[in-house]
C-alpha positions as CSV (number, residue, x, y, z in Angstrom):
1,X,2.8,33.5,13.6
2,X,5.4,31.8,15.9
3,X,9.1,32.6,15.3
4,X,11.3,30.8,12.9
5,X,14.3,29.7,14.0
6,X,16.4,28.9,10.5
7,X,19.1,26.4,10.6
8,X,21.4,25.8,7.0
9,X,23.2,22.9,6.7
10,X,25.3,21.6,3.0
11,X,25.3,18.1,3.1
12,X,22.8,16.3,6.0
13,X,22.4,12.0,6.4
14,X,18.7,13.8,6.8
15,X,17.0,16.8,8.0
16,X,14.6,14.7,9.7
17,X,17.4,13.5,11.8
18,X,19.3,16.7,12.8
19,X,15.5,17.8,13.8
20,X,14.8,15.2,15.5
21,X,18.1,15.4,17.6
22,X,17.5,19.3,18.0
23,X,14.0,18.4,19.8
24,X,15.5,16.0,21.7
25,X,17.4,18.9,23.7
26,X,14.7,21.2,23.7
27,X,15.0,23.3,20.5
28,X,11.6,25.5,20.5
29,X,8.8,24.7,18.2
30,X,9.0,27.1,15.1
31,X,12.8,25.6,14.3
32,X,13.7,24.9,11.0
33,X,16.3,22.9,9.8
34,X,17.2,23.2,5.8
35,X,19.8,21.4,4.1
36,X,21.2,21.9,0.5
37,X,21.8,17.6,0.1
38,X,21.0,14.9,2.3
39,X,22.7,10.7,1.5
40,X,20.0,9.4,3.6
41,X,16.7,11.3,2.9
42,X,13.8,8.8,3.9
43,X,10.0,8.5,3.4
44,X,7.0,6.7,4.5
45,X,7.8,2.9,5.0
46,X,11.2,3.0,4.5
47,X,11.2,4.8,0.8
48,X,14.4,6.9,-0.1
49,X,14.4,10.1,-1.5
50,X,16.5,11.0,-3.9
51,X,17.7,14.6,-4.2
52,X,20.1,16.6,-6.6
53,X,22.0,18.5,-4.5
54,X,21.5,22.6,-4.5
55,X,18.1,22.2,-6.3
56,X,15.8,21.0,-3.8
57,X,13.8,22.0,-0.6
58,X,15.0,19.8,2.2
59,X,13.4,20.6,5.3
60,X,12.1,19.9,8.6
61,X,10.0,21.8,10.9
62,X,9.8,21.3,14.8
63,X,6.2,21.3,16.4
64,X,5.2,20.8,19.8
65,X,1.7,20.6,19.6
66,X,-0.6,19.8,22.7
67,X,-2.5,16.7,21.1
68,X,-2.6,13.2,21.9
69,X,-0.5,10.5,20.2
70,X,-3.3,9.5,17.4
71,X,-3.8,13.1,16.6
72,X,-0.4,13.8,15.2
73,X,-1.3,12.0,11.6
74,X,-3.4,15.2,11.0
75,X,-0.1,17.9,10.5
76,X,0.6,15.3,7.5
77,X,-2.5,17.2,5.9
78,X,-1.4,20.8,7.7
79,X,2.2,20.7,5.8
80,X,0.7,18.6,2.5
81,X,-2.3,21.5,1.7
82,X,0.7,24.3,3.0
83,X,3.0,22.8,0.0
84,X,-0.3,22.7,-2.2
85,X,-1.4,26.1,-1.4
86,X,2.1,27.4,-1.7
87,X,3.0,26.0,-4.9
88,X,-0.8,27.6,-6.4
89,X,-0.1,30.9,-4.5
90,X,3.6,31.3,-6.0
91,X,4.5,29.7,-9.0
92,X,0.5,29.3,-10.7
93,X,0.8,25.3,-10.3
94,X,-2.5,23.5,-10.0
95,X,-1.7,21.0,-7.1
96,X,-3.3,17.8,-6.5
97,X,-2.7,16.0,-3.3
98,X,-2.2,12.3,-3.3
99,X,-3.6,10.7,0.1
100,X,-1.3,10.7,3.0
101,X,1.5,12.7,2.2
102,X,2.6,13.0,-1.5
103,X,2.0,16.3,-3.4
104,X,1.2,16.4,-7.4
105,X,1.3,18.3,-10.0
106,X,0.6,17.0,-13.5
107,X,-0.6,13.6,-12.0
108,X,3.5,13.5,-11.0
109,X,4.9,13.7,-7.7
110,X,6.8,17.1,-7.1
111,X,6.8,17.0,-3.0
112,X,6.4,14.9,-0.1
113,X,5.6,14.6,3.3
114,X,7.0,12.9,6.6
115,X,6.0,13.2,10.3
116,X,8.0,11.8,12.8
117,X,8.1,12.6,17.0
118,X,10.0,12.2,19.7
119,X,9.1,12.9,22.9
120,X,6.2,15.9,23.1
121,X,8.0,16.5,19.5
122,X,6.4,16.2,16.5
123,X,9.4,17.3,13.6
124,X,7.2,18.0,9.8
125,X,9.9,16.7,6.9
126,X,8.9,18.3,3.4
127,X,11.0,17.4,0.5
128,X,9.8,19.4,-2.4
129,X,11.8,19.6,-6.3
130,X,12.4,22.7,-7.5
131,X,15.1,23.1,-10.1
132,X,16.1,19.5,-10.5
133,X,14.9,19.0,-14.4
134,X,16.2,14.9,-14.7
135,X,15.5,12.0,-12.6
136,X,16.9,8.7,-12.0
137,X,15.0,6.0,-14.3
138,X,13.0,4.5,-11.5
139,X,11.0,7.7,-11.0
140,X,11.7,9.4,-14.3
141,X,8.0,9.1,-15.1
142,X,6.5,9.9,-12.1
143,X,8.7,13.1,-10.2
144,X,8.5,16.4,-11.7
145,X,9.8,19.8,-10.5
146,X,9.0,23.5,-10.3
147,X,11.2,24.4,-12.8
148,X,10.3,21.4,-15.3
149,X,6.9,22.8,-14.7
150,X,6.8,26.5,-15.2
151,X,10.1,26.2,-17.4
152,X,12.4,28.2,-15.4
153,X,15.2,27.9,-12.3
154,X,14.0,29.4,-8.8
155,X,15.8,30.3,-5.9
156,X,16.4,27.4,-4.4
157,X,17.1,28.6,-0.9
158,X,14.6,31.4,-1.2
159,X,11.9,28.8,-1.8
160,X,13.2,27.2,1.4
161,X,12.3,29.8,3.8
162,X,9.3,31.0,2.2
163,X,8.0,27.5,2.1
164,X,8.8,26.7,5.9
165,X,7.2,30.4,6.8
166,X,3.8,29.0,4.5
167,X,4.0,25.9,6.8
168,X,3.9,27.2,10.0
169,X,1.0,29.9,9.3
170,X,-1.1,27.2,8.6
171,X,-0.1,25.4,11.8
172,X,-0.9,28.1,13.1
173,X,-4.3,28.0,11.7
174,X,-4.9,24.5,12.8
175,X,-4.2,25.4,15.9
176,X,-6.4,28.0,16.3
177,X,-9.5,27.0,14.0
178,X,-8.7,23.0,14.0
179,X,-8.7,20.2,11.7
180,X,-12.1,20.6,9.9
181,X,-10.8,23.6,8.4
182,X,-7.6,22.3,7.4
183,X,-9.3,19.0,5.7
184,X,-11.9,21.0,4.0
185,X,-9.0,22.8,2.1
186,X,-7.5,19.4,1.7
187,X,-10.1,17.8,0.1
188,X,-10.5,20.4,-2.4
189,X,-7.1,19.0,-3.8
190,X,-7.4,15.7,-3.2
191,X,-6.6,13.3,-6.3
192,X,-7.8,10.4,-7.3
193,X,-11.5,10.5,-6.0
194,X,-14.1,8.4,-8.2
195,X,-10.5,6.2,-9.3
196,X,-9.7,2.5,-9.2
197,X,-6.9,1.7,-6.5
198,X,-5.3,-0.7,-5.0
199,X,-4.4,-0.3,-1.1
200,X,-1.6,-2.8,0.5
201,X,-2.8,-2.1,4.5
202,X,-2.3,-4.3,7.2
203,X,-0.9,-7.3,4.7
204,X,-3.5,-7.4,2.9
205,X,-4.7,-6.2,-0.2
206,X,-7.8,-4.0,-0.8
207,X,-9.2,-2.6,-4.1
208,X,-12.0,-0.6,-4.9
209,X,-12.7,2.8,-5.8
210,X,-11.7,5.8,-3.7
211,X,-14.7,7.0,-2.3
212,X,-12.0,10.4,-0.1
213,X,-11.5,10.3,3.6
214,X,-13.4,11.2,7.0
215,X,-13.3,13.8,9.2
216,X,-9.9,12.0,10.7
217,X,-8.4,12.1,7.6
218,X,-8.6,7.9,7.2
219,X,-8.7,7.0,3.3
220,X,-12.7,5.5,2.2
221,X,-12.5,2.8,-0.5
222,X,-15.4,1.4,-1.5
223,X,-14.7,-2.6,-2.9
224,X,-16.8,-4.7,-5.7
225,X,-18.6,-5.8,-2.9
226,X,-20.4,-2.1,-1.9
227,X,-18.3,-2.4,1.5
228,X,-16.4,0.5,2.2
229,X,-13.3,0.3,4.0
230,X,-11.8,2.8,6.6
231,X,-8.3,2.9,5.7
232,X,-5.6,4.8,8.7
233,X,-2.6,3.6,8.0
234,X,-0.9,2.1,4.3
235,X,1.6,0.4,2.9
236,X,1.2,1.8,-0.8
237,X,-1.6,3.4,-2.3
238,X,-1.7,2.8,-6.3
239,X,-3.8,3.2,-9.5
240,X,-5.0,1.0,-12.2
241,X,-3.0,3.0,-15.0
242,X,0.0,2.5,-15.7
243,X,1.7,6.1,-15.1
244,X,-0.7,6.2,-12.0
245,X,0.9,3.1,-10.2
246,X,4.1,5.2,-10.7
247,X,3.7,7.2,-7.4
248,X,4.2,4.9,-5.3
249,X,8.4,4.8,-6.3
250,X,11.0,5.9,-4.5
251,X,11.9,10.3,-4.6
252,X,9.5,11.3,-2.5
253,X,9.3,11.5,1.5
């Protein structure tokens, strides 16, 4: 496995962005940057994530992986079945992963998932709960935590480097073996297969039932129509229950 270089930081605007920065002036790929708090934690399409401070995994991972620009969507599923596999592996969770970048457990969101480059960089952000038990009303029904879930506190910053150590073996892995491997364990946690949804992509609005995705990783929804749609890039992925439309609030990267 490459080496980890581990950066701590108390209070960050976001780990993402101190990341970012580092790449910019050539930090090596296998740097990590973990923060106890961030004020301006972001997600996917401008979301915010919300964090109590000391009892979360905030972190970012630089990459420099030799792919082409289009290719980079794919460490979204490396890090996502990483925090998946991590969360079974150590704790006993059953994981369920919520197409791009959002990570389940109980049907609620416990961890997200947010790519971002610069340059030849690409810099992994995970934000994952792990002893915060309360939430803010907005996503009081759909986050959960590690501790909420198996009942007890963790090490918060023990979590961290363990986590970031599971994420760049299975970088590794991609690397070496590629991305059909990675999105066959993917799949195997997918959620929301055979389910109703409703997909804002592109400004428009596409519902149907989710059918999974293709060997690029795009989402396959299949409309009243028997037309199935090939879905890269969306806005907000929900589902026709009520706690199921949930996931798409704010707390999560």
């Amino acid at each position: 496995m490459m080496p980890m270089r581990i950066h701590r930081f108390e209070t960050v605007g976001s780990t993402n962005d101190i990341a970012l920065e580092m790449a910019r002036r050539g930090e090596l790929e296998g740097t990590v940057v973990l923060a106890r708090s961030q004020s301006s934690g972001r997600g996917r399409r401008g979301r915010v994530w919300i964090d109590e401070p000391g009892s979360c995994v905030l972190m970012s991972v630089i990459l420099r992986p030799d792919l082409p620009l289009e290719r980079l969507p794919e460490l979204t599923f490396v890090a996502s079945v990483a925090v998946a596999e991590w969360l079974k592996g150590k704790f006993d969770l059953v994981p369920a992963l919520k197409w791009p970048n959002d990570v389940l457990v109980g049907g609620r969101k416990i961890a997200g998932v947010l790519v971002e480059t610069t340059g030849t960089a690409a810099v992994i952000g995970i934000g994952l709960n792990v002893n915060q038990a309360s939430f803010p009303p907005e996503i009081a029904e759909s986050a959960t935590s590690v501790a909420v879930e198996t009942g007890s506190d963790q090490d918060v910053e023990a979590a961290g480097e363990s986590l970031a150590r599971a994420v760049c073996a299975d970088y590794g892995a991609y690397l070496a073996r590629g991305f059909e491997e990675i999105l066959t364990r993917w799949r195997r946690y997918m959620w929301g297969v055979g389910k109703q949804a409703s997909v804002t992509a592109e400004g428009r609005v596409l519902q149907g039932a989710v059918l999974g995705v293709d060997s690029s990783g795009a989402l396959l929804l299949r409309d009243s129509g028997d037309e199935v749609h090939v879905i890269r890039v969306a806005d907000s992925l929900s589902f026709s229950s009520v706690q199921e439309s949930f996931l798409d609030a704010p707390g999560s990267r």
